[in-house]
C-alpha positions as CSV (number, residue, x, y, z in Angstrom):
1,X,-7.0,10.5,-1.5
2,X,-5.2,7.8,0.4
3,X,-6.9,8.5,3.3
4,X,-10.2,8.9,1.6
5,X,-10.5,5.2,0.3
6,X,-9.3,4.2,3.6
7,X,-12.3,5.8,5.3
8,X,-14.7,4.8,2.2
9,X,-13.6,0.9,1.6
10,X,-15.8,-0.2,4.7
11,X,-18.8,1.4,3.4
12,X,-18.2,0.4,-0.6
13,X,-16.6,-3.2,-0.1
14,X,-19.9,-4.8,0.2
15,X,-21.6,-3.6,-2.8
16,X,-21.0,-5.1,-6.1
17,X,-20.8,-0.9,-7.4
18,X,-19.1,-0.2,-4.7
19,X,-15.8,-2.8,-5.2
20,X,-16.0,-1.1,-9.2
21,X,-15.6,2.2,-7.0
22,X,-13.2,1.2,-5.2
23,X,-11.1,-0.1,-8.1
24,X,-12.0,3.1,-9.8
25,X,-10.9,5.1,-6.6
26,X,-7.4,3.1,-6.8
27,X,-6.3,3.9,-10.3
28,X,-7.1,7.2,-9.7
29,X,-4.7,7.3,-6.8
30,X,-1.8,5.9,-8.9
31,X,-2.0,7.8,-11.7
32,X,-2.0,11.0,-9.3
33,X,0.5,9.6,-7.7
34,X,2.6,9.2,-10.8
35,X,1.8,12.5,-12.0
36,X,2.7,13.8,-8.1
37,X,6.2,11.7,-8.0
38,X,7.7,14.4,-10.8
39,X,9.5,12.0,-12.6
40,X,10.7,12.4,-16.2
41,X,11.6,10.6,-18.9
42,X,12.6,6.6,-18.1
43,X,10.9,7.0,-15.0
44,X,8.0,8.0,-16.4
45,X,7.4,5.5,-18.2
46,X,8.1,2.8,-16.0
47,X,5.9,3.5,-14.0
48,X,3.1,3.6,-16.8
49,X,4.6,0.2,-18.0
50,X,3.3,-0.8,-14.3
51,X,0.3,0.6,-14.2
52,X,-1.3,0.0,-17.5
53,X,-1.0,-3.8,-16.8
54,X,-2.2,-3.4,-13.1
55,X,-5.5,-2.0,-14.2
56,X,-5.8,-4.3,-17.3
57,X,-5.6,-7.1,-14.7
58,X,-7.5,-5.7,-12.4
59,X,-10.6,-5.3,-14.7
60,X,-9.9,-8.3,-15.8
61,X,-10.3,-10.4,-12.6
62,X,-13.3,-7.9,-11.5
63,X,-15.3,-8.8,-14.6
64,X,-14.8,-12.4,-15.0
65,X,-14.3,-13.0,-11.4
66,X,-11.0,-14.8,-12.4
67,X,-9.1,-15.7,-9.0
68,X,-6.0,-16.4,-10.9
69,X,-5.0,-12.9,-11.8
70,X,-5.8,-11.7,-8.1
71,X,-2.2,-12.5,-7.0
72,X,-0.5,-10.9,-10.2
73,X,-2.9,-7.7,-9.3
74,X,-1.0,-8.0,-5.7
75,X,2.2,-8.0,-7.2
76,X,2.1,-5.2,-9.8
77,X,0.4,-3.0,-7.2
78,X,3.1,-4.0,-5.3
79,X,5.9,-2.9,-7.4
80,X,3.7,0.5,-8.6
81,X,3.5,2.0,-5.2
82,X,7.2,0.7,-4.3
83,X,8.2,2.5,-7.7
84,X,5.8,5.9,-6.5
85,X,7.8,5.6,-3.1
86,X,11.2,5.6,-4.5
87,X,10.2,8.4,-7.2
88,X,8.5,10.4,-4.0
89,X,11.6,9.8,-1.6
90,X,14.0,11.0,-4.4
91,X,11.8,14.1,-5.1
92,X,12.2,15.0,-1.1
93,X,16.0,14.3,-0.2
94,X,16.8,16.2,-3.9
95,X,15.2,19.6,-2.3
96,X,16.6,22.7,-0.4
97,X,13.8,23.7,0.8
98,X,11.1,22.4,2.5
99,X,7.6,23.6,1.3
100,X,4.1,21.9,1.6
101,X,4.8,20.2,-1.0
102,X,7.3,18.1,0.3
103,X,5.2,17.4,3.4
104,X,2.6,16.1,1.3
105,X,5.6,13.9,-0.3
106,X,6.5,12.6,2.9
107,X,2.9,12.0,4.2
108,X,1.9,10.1,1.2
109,X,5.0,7.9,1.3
110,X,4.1,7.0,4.4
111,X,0.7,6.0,3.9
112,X,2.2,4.0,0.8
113,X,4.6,2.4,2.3
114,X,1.5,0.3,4.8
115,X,-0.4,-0.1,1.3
116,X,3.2,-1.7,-0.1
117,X,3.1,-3.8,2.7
118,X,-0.4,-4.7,3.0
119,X,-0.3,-5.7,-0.5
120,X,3.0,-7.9,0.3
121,X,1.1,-9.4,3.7
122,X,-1.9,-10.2,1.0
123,X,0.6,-12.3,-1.4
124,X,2.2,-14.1,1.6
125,X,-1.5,-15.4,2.9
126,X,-2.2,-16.1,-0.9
127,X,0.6,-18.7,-0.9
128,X,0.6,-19.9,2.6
129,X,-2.9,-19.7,4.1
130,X,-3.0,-19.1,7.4
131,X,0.3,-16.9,7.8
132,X,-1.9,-14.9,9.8
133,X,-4.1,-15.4,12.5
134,X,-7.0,-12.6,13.9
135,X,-9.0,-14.0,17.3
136,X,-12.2,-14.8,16.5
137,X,-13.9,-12.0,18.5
138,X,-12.6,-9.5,16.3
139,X,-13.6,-11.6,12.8
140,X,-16.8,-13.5,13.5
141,X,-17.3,-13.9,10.2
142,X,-13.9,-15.8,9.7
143,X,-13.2,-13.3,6.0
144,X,-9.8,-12.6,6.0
145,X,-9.6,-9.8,3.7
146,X,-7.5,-7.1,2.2
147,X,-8.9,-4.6,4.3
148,X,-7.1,-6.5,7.6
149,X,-4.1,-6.5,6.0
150,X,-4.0,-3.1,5.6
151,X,-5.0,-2.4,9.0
152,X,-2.9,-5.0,10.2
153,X,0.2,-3.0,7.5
154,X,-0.7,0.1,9.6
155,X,-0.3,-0.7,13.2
156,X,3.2,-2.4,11.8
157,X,4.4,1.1,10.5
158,X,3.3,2.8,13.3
159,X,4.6,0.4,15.9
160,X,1.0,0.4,17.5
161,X,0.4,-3.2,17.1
162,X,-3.0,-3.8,18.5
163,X,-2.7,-7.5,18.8
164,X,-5.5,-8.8,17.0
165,X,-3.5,-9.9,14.3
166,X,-0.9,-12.0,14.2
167,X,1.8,-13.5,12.2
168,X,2.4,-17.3,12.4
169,X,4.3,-18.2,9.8
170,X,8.1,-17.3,9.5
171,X,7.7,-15.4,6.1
172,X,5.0,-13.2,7.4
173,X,6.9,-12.5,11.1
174,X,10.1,-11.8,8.2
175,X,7.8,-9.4,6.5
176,X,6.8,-7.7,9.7
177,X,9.7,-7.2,11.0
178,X,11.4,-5.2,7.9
179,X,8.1,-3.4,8.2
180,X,9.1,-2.3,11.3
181,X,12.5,-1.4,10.7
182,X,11.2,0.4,7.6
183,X,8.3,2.1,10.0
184,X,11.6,3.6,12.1
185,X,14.2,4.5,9.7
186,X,11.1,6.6,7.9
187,X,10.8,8.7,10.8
188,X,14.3,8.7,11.2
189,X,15.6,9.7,8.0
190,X,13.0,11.4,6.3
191,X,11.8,13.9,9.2
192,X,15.2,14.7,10.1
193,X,15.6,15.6,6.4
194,X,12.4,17.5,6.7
195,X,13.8,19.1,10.1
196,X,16.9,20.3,8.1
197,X,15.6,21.7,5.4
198,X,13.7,23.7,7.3
């Protein structure tokens, strides 16, 4: 599903349906994701007591075009797929054996973790516009959008780093550097715990 609305945001972010689609698309993904993370009781309900007012406030600042409640958005979105991560890794490490299931565990908390961070990148620029730069051939129109940060959250993880992109500030070069280290230690810890369990 991840990878779905990352193939299918270019083509809906333009339309006015197609950002309600998108929204749509998201919540889907959380709650599957909460229902996917197998967690009980406490758990459970934290992360409803996240997601309830992430989608509250995100139809909120869809229909009344409030840019005030776009930055909250950031943050509960932030803390839900941290929350589905943490549920996810602890579902994977408490395991024997390894089945599909815990590869799909441990590819979704991988494509999480750059949606974590490209919602983090998004509250940085928020606050200090300008924390990141993209040469001008690659944005002629100048919109710096959540999309890039995405992008820009995936090349971090996977230690591709195109270039395009850049971080200027010191909070957003902070950032992208524990994205980095958190891009490693993934592939260190969790695939060796894949490779032993199988």
């Amino acid at each position: 599903a991840l990878i779905a609305l990352i193939v299918l945001y270019p083509f809906l972010e333009r339309l006015q349906s197609g950002r309600v689609a998108v929204i749509a698309f998201d919540w889907a993904i959380v709650v599957l994701a909460l229902r996917s993370a197998k967690s009980t009781g406490v758990q459970t309900n934290l992360g409803y007591a996240l997601l309830i007012p992430t989608i509250i406030l995100q139809a909120t600042g869809a229909l009344t075009g409030a840019g005030g409640t776009y930055v909250v958005v950031l943050l509960f979105q932030t803390a839900l797929h941290a929350f589905v991560i943490v549920c996810l890794f602890r579902y994977v490490l408490s395991d024997e054996v390894m089945t599909l299931d815990e590869l799909f565990a441990a590819a979704s908390m991988y494509a999480m973790l750059a949606f974590v961070f490209a919602y983090l990148y998004s509250i940085v620029e928020y606050f200090a516009p300008g924390s990141f730069y993209i040469n001008a051939s690659n944005n002629p129109d100048g919109i710096f959008s959540w999309f890039e940060m995405l992008y820009f959250s995936f090349t971090c993880l996977t230690s591709v780093g195109f270039g395009e992109i850049t971080p200027v500030s010191d909070h957003a070069r902070s950032l992208v550097m524990i994205q980095q280290i958190a891009g490693v230690l993934y592939l260190a810890i969790v695939i060796s715990r894949l490779i032993t369990m199988q």
